[in-house]
C-alpha positions as semicolon CSV with decimal commas, in nm:
position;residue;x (nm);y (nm);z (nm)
1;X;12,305;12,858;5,866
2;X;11,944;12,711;5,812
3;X;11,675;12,934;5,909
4;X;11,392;12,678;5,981
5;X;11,012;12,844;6,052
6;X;10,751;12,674;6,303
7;X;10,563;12,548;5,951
8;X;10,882;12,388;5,830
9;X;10,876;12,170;6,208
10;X;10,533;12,044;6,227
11;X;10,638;11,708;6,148
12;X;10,909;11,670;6,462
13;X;10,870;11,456;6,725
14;X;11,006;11,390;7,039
15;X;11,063;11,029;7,146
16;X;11,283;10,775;7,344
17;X;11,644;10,823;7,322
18;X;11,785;10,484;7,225
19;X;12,147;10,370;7,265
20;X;12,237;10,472;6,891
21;X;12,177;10,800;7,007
22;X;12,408;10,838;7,265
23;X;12,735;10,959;7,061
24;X;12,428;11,227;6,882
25;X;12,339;11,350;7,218
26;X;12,686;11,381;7,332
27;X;12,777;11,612;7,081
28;X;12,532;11,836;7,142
29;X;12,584;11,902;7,488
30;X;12,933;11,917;7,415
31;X;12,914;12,203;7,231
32;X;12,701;12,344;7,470
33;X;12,905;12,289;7,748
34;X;13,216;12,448;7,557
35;X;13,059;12,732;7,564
36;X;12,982;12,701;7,955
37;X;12,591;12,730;7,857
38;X;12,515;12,342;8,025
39;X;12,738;12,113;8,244
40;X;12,909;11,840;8,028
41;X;12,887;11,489;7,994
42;X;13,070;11,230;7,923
43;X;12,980;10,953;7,687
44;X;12,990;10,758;8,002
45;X;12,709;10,938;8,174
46;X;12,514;10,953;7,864
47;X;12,513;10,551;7,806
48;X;12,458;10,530;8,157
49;X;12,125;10,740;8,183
50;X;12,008;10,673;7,836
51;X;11,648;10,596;7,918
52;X;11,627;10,945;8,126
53;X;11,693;11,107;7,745
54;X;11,438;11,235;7,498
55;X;11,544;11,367;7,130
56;X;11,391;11,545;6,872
57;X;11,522;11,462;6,536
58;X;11,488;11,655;6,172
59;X;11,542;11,421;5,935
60;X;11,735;11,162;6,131
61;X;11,978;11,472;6,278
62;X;11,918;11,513;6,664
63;X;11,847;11,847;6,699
64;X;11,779;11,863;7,038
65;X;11,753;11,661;7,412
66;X;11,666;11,621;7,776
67;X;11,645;11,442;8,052
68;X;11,455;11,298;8,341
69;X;11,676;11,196;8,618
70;X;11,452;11,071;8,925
71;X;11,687;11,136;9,258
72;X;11,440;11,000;9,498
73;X;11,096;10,903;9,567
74;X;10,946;11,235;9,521
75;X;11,214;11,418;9,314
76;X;11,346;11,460;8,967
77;X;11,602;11,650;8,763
78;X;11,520;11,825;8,395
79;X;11,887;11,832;8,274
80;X;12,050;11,851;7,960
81;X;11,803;12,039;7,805
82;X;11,977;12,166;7,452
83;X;11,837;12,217;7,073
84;X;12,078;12,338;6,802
85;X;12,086;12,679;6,744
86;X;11,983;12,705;6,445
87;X;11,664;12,539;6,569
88;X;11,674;12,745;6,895
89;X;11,305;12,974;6,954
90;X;11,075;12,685;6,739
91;X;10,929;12,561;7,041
92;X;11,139;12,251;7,072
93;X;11,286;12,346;7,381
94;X;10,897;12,383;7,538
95;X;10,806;12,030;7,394
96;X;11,135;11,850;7,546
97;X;11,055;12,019;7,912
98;X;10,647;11,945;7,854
99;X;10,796;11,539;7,772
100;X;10,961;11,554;8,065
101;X;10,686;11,691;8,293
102;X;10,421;11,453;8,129
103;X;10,678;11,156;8,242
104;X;10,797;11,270;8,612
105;X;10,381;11,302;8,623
106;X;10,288;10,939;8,547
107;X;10,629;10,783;8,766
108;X;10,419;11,014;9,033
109;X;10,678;11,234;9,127
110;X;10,603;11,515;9,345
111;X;10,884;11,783;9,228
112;X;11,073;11,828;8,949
113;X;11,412;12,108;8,939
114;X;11,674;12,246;8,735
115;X;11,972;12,407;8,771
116;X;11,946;12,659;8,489
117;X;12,155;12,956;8,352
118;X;11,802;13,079;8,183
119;X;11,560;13,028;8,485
120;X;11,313;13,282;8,272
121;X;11,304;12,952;8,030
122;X;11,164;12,749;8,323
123;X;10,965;12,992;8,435
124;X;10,727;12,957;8,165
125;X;10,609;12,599;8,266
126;X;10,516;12,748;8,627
127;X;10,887;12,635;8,812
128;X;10,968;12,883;9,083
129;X;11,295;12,975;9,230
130;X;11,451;12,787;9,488
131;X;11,734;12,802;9,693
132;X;12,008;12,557;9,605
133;X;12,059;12,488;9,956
134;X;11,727;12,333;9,971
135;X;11,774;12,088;9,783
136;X;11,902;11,738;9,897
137;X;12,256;11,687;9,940
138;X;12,215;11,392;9,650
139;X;12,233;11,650;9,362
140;X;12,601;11,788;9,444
141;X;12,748;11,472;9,302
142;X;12,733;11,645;8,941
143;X;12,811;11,970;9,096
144;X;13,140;11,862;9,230
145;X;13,222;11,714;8,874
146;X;13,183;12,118;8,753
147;X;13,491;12,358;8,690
148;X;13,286;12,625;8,854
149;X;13,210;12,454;9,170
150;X;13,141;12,599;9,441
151;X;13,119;12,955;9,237
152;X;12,852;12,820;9,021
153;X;12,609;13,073;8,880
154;X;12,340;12,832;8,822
155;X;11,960;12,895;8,944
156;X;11,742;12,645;9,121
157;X;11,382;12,607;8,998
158;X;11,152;12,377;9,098
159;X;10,781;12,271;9,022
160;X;10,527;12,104;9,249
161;X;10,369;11,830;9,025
162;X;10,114;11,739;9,349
């Protein structure tokens, strides 16, 4: 396993995801998902939401992703958030959410969530719990696609961008 320090990452940057990414991104959250850390995706979903997606690459390797996805007028998902462990604690993860954040802030979206199994993650960038139930009934659609639905032990945070 690589052991990468914070000097040795200086020169990542997030950016776009483009459609060559796609299969990249897929994989990651796959193994994720396998390990019932994220919900999956399929390649589907991924090509389908493409411009939601940000990367961070090391040397051409994705090592990491999120998403945007805007559900209404005034409300957005952070999803997919996942860096490879062996980049895991670098700060990657807090740049992909801070992307995300920056861009829900200039569509002018009011709220951004996440359905999280590390809410203590989310936390950090000022999201507050929430009660799933809250939320509008347009977010189950991914739930229902879960193993674990309903007994889902997923945590609802949510930020107020305004």
């Amino acid at each position: 396993m690589n052991v990468h320090s914070r000097e040795d990452l200086k020169e990542l940057h997030i950016k776009k995801a483009r459609i060559k990414d796609a299969i990249f991104i897929h994989s990651l959250i796959k193994k994720f998902a396998k390990d019932d850390e994220m919900l999956p995706r399929s390649l589907n979903e991924i090509y389908e939401n493409i411009r939601d997606f940000f990367i961070c690459e090391d040397k051409g390797e994705i090592i990491g992703a999120s998403a945007l996805h805007i559900l209404w007028e005034n409300l957005a998902e952070i999803r997919s958030v996942a860096v490879s462990k062996e980049y895991q604690k670098k700060g990657i993860g807090k740049k992909l959410i801070e992307c995300c954040i920056k861009e829900a802030n200039a569509l002018g979206v009011e709220k951004v969530f996440a359905l999280t199994y590390n809410p203590k993650f989310f936390k950090k960038f000022g999201f507050k719990d929430i009660d799933k139930n809250t939320l509008p009934q347009k977010i189950w659609g991914d739930c229902l696609k879960c193993p674990k639905f309903p007994e889902c032990e997923e945590v609802a945070v949510i930020k107020m961008l305004r």
